[in-house]
ROROSE-46723 format. One record per residue: x, y, z of N, C-alpha, C in turn. Coordinates in steps of 0.05 Angstrom, whole numbers, padded with zeros to 5 digits, always signed. Example, Ala and Ser with C-alpha at 12.3 -4.5 7.8 and 13.67 -1.06 7.14 Angstrom:
2
+00264-00114+00156+00246-00090+00156+00264-00066+00156;+00257-00045+00142+00273-00021+00143+00258+00001+00157;
This chain:
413
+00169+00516-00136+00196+00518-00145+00210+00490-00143;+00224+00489-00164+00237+00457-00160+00271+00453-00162;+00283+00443-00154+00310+00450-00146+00324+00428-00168;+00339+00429-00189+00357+00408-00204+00362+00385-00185;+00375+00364-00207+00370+00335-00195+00396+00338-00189;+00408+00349-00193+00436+00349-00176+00444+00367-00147;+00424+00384-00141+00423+00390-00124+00426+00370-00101;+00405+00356-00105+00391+00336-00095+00418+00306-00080;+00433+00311-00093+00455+00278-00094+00467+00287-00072;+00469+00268-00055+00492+00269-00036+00510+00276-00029;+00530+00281-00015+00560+00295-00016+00581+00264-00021;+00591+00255-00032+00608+00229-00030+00620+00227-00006;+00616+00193+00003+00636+00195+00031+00655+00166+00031;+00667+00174+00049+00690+00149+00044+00682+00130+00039;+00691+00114+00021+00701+00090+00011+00681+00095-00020;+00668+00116-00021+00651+00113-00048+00671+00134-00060;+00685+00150-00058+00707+00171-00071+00730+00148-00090;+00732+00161-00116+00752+00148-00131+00747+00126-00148;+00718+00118-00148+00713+00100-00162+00702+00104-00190;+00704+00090-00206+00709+00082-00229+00679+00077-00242;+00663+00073-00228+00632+00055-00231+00628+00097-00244;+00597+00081-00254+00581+00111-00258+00567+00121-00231;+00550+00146-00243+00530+00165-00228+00523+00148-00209;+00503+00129-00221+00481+00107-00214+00492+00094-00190;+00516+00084-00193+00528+00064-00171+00543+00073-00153;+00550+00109-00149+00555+00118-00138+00539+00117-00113;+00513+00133-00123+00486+00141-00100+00483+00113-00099;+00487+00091-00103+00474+00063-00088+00488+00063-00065;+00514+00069-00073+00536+00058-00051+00525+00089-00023;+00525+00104-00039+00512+00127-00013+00480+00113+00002;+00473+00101-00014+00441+00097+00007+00454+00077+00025;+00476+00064+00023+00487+00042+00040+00498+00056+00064;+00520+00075+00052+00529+00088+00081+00510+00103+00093;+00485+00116+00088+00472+00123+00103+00463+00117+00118;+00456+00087+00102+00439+00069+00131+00461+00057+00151;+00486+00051+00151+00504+00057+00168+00506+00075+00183;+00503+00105+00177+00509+00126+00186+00483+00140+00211;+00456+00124+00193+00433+00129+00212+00444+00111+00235;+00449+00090+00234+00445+00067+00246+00473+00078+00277;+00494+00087+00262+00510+00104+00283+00504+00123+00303;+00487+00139+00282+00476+00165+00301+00454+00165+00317;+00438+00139+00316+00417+00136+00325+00423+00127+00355;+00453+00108+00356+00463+00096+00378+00472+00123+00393;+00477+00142+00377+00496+00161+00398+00471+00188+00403;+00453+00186+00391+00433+00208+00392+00429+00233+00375;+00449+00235+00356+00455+00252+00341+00452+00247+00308;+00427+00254+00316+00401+00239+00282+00412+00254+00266;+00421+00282+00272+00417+00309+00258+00441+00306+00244;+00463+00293+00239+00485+00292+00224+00481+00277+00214;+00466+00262+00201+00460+00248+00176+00434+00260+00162;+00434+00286+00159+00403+00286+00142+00411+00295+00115;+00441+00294+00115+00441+00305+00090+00447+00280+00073;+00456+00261+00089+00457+00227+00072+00437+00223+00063;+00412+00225+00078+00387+00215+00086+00376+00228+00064;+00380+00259+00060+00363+00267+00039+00377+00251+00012;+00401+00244+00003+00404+00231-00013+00385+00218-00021;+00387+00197-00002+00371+00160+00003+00342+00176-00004;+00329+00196+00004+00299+00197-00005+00303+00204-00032;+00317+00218-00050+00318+00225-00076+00316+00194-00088;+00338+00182-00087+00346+00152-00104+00317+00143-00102;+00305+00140-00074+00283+00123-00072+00260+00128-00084;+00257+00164-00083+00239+00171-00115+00238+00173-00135;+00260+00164-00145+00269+00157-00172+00267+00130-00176;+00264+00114-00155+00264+00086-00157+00236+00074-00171;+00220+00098-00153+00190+00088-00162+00181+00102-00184;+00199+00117-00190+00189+00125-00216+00163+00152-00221;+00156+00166-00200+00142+00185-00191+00157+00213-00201;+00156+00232-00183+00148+00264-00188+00182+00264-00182;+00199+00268-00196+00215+00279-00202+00223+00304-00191;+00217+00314-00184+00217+00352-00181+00201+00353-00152;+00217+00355-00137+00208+00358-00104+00207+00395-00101;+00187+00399-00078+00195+00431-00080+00205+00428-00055;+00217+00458-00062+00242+00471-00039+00235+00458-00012;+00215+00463-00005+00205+00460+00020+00214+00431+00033;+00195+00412+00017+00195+00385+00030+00225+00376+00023;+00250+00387-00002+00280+00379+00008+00285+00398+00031;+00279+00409+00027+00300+00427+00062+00286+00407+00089;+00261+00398+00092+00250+00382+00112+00264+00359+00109;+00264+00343+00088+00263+00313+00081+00302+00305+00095;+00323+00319+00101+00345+00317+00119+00332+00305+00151;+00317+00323+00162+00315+00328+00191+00299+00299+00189;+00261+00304+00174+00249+00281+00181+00261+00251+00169;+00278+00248+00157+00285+00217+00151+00306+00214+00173;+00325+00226+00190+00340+00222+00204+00326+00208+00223;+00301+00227+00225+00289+00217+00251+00275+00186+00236;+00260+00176+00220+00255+00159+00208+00275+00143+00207;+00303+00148+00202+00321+00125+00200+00329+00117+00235;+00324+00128+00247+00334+00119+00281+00315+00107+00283;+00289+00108+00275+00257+00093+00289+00267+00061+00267;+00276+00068+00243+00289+00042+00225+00308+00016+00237;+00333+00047+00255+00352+00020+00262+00336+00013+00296;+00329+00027+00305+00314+00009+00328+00319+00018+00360;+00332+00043+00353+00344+00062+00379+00328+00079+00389;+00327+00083+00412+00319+00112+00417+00320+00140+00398;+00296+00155+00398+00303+00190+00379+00301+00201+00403;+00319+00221+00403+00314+00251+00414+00297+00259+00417;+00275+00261+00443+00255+00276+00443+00229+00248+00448;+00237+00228+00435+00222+00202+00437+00230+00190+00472;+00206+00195+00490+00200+00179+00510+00185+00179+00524;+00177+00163+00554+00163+00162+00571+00159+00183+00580;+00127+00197+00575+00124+00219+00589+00124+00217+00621;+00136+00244+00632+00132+00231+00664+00103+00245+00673;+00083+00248+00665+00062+00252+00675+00044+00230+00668;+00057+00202+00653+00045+00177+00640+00060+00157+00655;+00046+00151+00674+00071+00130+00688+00060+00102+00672;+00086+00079+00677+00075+00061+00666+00060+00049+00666;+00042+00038+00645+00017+00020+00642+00027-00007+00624;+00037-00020+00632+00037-00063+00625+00011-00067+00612;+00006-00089+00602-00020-00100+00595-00019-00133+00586;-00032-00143+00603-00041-00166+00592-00062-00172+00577;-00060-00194+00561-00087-00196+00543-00100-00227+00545;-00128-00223+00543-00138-00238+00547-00134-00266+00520;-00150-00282+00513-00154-00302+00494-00170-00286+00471;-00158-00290+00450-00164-00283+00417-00199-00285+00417;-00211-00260+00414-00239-00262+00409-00248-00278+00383;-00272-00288+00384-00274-00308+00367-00286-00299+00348;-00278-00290+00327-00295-00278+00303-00284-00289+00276;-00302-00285+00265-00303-00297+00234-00289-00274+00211;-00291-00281+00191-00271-00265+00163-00304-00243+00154;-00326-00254+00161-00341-00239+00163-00344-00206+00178;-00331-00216+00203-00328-00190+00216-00305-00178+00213;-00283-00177+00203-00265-00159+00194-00269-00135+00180;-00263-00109+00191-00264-00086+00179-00245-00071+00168;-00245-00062+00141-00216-00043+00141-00217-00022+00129;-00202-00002+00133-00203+00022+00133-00187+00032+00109;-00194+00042+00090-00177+00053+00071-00184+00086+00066;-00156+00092+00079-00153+00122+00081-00137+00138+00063;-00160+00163+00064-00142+00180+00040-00127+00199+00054;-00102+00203+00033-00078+00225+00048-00069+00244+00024;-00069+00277+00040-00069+00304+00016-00036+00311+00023;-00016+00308+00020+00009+00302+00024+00021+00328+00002;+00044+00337+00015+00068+00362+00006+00075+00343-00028;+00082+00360-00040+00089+00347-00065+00121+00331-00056;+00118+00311-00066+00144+00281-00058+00146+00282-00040;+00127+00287-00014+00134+00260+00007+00122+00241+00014;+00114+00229-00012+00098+00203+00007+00112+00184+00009;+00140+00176+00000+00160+00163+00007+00167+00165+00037;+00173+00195+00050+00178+00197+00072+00155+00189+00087;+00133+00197+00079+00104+00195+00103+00096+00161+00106;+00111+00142+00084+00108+00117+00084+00140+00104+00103;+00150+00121+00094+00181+00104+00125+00168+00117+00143;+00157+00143+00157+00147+00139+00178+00122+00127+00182;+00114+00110+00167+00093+00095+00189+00106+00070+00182;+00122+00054+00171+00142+00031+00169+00144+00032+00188;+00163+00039+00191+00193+00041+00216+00175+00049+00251;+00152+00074+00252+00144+00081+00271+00117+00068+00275;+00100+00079+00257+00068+00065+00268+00065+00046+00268;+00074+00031+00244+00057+00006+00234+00065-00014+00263;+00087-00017+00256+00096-00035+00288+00074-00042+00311;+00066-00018+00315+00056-00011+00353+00029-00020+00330;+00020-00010+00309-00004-00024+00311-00012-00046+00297;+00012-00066+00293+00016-00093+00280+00010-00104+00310;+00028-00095+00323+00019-00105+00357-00005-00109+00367;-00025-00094+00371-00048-00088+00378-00061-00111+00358;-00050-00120+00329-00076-00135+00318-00074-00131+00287;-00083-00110+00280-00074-00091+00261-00055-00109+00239;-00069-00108+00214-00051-00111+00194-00049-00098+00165;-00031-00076+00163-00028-00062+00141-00021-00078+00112;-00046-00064+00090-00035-00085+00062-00024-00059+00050;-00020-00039+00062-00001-00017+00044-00004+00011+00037;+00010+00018+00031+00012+00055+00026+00027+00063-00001;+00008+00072-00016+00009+00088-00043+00000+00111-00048;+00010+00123-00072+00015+00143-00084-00012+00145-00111;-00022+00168-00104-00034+00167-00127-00022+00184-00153;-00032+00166-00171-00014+00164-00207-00018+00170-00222;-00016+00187-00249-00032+00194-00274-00022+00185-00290;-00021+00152-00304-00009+00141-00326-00012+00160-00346;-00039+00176-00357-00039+00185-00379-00038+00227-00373;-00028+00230-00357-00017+00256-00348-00041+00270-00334;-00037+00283-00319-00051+00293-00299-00038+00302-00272;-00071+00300-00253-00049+00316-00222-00047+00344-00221;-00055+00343-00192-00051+00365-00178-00017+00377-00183;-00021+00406-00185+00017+00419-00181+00024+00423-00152;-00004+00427-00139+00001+00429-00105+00014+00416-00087;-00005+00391-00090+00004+00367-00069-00003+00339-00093;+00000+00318-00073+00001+00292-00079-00019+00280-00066;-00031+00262-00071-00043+00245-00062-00040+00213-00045;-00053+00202-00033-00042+00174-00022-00068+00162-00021;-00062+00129-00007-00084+00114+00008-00064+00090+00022;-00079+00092+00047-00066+00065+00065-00092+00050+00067;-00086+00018+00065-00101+00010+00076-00095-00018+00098;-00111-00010+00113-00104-00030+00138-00125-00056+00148;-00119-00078+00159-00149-00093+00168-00145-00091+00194;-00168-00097+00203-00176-00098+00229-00198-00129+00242;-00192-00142+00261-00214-00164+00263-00242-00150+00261;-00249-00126+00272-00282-00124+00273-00274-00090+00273;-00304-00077+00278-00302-00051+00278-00292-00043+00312;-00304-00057+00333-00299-00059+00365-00253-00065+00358;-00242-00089+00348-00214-00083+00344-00210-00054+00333;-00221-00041+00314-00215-00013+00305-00213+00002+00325;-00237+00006+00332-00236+00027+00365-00213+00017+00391;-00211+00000+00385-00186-00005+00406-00161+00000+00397;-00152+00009+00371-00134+00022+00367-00134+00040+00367;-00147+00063+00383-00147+00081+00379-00144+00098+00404;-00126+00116+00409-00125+00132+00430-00118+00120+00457;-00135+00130+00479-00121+00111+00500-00137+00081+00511;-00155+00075+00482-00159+00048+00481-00133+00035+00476;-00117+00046+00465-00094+00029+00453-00078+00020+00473;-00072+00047+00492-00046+00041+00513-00065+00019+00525;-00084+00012+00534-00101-00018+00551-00097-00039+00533;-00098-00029+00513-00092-00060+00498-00065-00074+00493;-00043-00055+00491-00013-00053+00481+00002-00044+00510;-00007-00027+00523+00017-00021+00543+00018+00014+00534;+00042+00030+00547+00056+00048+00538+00079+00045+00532;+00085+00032+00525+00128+00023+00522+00131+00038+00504;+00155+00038+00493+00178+00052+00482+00160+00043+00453;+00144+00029+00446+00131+00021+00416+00115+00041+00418;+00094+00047+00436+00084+00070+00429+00085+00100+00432;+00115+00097+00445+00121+00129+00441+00130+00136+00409;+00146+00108+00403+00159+00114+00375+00132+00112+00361;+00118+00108+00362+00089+00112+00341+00074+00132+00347;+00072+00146+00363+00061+00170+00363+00082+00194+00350;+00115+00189+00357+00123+00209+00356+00125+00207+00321;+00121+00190+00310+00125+00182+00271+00099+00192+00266;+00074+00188+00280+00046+00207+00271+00060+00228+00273;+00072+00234+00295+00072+00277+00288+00092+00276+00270;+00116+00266+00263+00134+00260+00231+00120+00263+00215;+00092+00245+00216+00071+00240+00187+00062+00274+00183;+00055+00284+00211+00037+00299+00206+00051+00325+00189;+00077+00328+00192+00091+00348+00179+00088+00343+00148;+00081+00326+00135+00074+00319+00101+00049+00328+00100;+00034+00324+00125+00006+00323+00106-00013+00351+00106;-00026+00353+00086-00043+00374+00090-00073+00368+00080;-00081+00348+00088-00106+00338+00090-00118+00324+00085;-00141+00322+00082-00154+00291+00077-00189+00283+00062;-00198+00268+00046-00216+00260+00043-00237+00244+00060;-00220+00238+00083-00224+00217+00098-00225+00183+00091;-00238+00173+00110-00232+00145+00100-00253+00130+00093;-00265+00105+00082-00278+00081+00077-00280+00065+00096;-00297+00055+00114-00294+00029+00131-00304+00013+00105;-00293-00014+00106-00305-00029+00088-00303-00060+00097;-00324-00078+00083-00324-00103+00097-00334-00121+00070;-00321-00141+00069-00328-00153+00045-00308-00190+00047;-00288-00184+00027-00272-00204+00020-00243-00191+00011;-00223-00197+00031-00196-00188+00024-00181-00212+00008;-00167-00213-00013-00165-00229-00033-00141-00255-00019;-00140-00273-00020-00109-00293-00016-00092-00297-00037;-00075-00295-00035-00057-00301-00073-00042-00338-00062;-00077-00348-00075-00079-00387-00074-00078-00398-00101;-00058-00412-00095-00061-00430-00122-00090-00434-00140;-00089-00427-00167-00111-00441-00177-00109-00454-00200;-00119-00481-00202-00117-00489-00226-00147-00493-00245;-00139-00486-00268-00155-00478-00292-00143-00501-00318;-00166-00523-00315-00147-00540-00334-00158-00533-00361;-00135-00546-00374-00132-00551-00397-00160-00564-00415;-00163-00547-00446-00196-00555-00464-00184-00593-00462;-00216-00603-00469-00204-00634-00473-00184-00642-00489;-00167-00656-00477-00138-00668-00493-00139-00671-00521;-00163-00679-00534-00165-00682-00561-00162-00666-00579;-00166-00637-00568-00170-00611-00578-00146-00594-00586;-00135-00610-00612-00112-00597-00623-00117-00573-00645;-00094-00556-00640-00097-00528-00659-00067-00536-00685;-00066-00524-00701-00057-00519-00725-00055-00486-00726;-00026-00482-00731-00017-00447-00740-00035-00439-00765;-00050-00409-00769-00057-00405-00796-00034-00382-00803;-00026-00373-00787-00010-00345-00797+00005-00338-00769;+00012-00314-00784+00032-00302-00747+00026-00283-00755;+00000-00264-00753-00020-00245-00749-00034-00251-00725;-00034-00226-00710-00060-00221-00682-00094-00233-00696;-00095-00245-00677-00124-00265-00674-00144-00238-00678;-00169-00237-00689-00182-00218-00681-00207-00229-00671;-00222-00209-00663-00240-00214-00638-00256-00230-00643;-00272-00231-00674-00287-00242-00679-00281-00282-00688;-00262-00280-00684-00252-00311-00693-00255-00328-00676;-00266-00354-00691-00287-00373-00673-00276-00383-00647;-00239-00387-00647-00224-00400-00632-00202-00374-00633;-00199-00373-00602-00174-00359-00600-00161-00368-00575;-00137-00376-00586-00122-00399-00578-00084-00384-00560;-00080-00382-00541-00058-00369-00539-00027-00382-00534;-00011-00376-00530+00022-00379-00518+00030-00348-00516;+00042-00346-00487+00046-00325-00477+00076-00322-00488;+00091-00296-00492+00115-00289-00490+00127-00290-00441;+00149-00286-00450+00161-00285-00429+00148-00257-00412;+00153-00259-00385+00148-00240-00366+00157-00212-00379;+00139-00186-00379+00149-00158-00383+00157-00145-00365;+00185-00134-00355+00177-00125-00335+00171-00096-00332;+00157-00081-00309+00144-00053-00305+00148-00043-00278;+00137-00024-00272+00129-00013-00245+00104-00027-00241;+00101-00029-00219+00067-00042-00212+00057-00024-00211;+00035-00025-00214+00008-00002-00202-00015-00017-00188;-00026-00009-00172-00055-00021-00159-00071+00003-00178;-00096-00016-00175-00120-00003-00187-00140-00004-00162;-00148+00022-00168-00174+00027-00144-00201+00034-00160;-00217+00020-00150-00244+00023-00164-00271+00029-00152;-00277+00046-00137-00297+00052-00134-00328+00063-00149;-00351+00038-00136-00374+00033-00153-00393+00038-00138;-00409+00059-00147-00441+00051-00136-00450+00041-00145;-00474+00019-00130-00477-00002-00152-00513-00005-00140;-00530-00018-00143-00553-00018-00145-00558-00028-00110;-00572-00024-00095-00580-00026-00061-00583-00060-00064;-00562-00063-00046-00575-00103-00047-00551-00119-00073;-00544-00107-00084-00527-00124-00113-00493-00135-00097;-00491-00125-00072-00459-00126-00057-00452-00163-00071;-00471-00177-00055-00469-00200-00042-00469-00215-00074;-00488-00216-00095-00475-00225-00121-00462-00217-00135;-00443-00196-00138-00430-00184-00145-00402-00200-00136;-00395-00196-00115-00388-00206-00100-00374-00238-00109;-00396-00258-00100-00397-00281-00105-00393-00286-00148;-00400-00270-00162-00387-00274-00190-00355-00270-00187;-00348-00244-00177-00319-00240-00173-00302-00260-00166;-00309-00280-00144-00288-00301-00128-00289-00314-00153;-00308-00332-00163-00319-00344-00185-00306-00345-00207;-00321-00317-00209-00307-00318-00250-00294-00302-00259;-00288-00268-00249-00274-00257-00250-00234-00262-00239;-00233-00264-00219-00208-00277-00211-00192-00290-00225;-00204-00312-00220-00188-00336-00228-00179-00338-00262;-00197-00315-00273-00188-00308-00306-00168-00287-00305;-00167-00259-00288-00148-00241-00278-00125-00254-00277;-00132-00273-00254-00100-00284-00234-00090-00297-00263;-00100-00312-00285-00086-00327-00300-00070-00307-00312;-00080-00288-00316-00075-00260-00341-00046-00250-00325;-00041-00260-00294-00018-00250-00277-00027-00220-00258;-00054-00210-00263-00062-00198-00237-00066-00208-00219;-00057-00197-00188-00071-00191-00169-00087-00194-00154;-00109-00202-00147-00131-00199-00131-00124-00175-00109;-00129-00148-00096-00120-00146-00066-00151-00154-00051;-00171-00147-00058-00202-00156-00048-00226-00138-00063;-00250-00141-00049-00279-00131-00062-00292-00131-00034;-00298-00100-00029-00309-00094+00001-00325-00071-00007;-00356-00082+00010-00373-00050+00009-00366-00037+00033;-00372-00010+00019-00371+00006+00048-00394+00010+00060;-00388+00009+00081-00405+00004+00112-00405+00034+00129;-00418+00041+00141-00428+00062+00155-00431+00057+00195;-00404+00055+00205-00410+00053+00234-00404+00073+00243;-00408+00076+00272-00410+00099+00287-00385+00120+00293;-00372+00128+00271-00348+00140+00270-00341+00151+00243;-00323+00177+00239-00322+00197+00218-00319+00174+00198;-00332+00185+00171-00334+00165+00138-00329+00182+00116;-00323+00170+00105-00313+00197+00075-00340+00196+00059;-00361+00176+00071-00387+00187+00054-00410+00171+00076;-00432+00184+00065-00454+00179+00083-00471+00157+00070;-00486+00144+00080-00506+00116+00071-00524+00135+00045;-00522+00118+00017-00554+00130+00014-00578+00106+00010;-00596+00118+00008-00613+00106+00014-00622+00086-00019;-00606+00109-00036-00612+00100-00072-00585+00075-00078;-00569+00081-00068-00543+00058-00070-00524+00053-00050;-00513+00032-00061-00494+00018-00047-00464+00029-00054;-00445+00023-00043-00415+00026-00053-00398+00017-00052;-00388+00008-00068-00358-00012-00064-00328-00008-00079;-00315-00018-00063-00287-00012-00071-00267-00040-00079;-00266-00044-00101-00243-00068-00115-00214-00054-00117;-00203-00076-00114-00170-00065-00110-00156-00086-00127;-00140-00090-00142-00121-00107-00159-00094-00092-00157;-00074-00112-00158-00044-00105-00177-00047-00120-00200;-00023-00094-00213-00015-00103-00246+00010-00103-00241;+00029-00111-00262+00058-00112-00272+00073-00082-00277;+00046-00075-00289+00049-00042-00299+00024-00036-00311;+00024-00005-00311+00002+00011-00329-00007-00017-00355;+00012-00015-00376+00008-00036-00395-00011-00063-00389;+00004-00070-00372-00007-00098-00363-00034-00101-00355;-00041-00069-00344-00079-00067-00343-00090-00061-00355;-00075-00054-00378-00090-00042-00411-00096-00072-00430;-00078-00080-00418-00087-00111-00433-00095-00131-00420;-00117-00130-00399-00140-00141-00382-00162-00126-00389;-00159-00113-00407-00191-00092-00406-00210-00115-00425;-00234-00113-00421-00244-00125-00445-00247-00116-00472;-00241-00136-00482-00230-00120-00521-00202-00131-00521;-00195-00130-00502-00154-00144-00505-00149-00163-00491;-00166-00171-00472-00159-00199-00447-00162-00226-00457;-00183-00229-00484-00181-00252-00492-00159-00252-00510;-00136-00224-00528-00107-00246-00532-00084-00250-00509;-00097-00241-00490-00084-00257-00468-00081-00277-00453;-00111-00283-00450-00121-00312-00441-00136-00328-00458;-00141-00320-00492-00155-00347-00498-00179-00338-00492;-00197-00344-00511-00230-00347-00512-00238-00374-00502;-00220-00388-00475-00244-00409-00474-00260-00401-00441;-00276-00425-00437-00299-00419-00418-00292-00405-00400;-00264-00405-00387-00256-00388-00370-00272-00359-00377;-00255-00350-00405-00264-00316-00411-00289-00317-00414;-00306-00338-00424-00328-00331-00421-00341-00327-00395;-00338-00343-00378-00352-00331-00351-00345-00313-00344;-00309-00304-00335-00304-00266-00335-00318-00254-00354;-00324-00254-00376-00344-00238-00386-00363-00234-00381;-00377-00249-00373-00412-00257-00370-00408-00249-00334;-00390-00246-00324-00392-00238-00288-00395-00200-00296;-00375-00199-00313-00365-00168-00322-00386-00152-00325;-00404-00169-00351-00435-00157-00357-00453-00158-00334;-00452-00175-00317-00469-00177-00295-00468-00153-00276;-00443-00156-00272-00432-00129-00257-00439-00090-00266;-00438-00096-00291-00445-00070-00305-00476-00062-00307;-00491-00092-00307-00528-00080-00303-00534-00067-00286;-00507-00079-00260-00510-00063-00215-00500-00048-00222;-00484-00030-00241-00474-00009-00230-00480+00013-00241;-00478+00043-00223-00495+00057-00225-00476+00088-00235;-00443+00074-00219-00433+00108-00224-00406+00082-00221;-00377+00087-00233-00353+00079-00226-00340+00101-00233;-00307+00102-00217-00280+00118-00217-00269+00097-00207;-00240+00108-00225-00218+00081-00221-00196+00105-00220;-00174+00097-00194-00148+00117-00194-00129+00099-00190;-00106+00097-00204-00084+00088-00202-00059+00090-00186;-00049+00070-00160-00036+00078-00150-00006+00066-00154;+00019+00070-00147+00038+00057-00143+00056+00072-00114;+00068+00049-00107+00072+00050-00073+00093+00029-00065;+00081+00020-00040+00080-00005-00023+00067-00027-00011;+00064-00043-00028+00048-00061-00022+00054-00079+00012;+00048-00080+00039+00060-00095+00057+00055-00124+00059;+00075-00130+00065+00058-00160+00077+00064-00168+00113;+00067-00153+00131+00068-00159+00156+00086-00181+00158;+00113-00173+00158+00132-00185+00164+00130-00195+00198;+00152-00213+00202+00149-00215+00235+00160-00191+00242;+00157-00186+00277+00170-00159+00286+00169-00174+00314;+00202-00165+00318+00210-00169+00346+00209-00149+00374;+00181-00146+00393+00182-00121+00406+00193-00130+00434;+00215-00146+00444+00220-00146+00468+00208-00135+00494;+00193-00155+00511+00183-00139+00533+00211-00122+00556;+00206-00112+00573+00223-00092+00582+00234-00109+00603;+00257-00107+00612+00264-00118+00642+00245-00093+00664;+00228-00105+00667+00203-00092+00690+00188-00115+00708;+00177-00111+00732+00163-00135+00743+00134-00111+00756;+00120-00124+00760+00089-00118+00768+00070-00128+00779;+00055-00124+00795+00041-00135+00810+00012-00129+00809;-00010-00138+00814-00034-00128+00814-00042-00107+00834;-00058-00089+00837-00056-00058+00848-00087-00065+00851;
């Protein structure tokens, strides 16, 4: 059941009454007092009188991204209570119900010197999430505002949380889909985030009560899982590259203002101005031939990239999945390997015109596209099975975060 989009809008509150602006600039000015209003109630403890702002602020914000429209009954009658609580873990206060258990007395932690590991041993986890239809907005402010924190602390660095997308229509009517993905220095950092490896590594403070109590927030969205990918490979950098210019001598002449076609000896470009879109990440999972990871791999940094990045994609990385001693969304086989590529686009469009067949009137037929091509074919002899799903989300980039140690003193025991 899906409730009208006017259900949905806020009640007007002072200073947004009487104005003259439209619809649109109304609800802006409401996502503002909200976050005022969280930011009030969070100080005084009383989350619960803003959830009806709050449900506002989640409507606008799903409309923002341009997703599922039509929330059911359920997750609006929830989406008041859990964003309240989400907006107090936001402005940085105490929630109701968030604290020091007294059967957990406190645990401090010092840490030793940064283990010495390479970009080699980094592992990361990309997890799948079976989520209520429209909340993965909400299930993504609670791990913002609550998890990510406590486990940015520990080490931990999240590249994001998305929504999975059906550019050309599709989807479940049930639920929704997601994927987070996070890095880790090694698989040994993984297990130390976890459970009461964590409090030894981090402490118990007030960071990880608010991160446990935003898992049980999360857990009210979700209704299950595929599980996750460990994977280890190459996570992408967005580095300058330069791709020069054919030799200086090599002047062109206009024949027409007709599209180049494929077969023409020279195809020569000038880009129009930036389009703009929703982004989408692309996810690409490949089985690909036992042993092919490592050249595969090494074409990608090479020759694929650096023709993408010109085109204005993305890189996010190219990682096989790996098999260590802990739950996996698939088991080793013994016939193949598996890997998972990740890119952003501008929009749906913008990855329709990287495909091959359309990327050289984007970039020009020179040696550049030829080697993305010739990596592309290489890539297609290794592979054995591919699926590609489209997400749009949140991309993170691990902002700084300020976690104040406590006025406490301690001694060795």
């Amino acid at each position: 059941m899906c409730l009208p989009e006017r259900d949905l809008s806020p009640a007007p509150t002072s200073g947004a009454t009487g104005s003259s602006h439209g619809q649109g600039d109304r609800r802006e000015r409401h996502v503002s007092g909200v976050r005022s209003s969280s930011l009030t109630a969070a100080r005084t403890g009383t989350v619960d009188t803003v959830s009806e702002g709050i449900r506002g602020e989640h409507v606008t914000a799903m409309e923002r991204l341009g997703t599922h429209r039509c929330r059911t009954l359920s997750t609006v009658r929830q989406a008041g209570v859990i964003l309240a609580v989400v907006g107090a873990f936001a402005a940085g206060f105490p929630v109701q119900g968030v604290g020091q258990d007294a059967a957990d007395p406190p645990r401090p932690t010092r840490n030793d010197l940064v283990r010495p590991l390479g970009p080699s041993d980094e592992v990361l986890m990309l997890r799948h999430q079976r989520l209520q239809k429209g909340a993965h907005e909400l299930y993504y402010r609670a791990s913002l505002f609550g998890v990510w924190p406590w486990f940015e602390r520990l080490g931990a660095r999240m590249t994001g949380q998305w929504q999975v997308v059906f550019p050309e229509g599709g989807g479940s009517p049930e639920f929704d889909e997601g994927y987070r993905l996070a890095r880790y220095a090694s698989f040994e950092h993984w297990r130390h985030t976890r459970g009461a490896l964590s409090r030894a590594l981090g402490g118990n403070g007030p960071n990880r009560d608010r991160s446990i109590q935003a898992l049980r927030t999360r857990a009210e969205y979700g209704l299950g899982s595929n599980g996750g990918y460990f994977l280890q490979g190459l996570t992408a950098t967005n580095r300058p590259r330069f791709l020069p210019a054919m030799d200086m001598d090599e002047e062109y002449e206009l024949v027409d203002t007709s599209p180049p076609a494929l077969d023409d000896e020279v195809i020569a470009v000038r880009n129009n101005v930036a389009r703009p879109g929703i982004e989408i990440v692309v996810l690409r999972y490949t089985r690909i031939r036992k042993g092919a990871f490592d050249d595969i791999l090494g074409r990608t940094v090479a020759q694929v990239w650096p023709f993408e990045d010109k085109m204005g994609a993305r890189p996010i990385g190219q990682w096989r999945v790996i098999y260590p001693d802990a739950p996996s969304r698939t088991e080793e086989s013994p016939d193949y390997d598996e890997m998972i590529t990740m890119s952003r686009y501008a929009s749906y469009d913008h990855y329709l015109t990287t495909r091959p067949g359309q990327a050289v009137f984007v970039g020009g037929n020179g040696p550049d596209w030829q080697a993305w091509r010739s990596a592309l074919e290489a890539e297609a002899e290794r592979t054995l099975e591919t699926t590609v799903e489209f997400l749009q989300g949140f991309t993170h980039t691990s902002p700084p975060s300020y976690q104040p140690g406590l006025p406490e003193r301690y001694r060795l025991r």
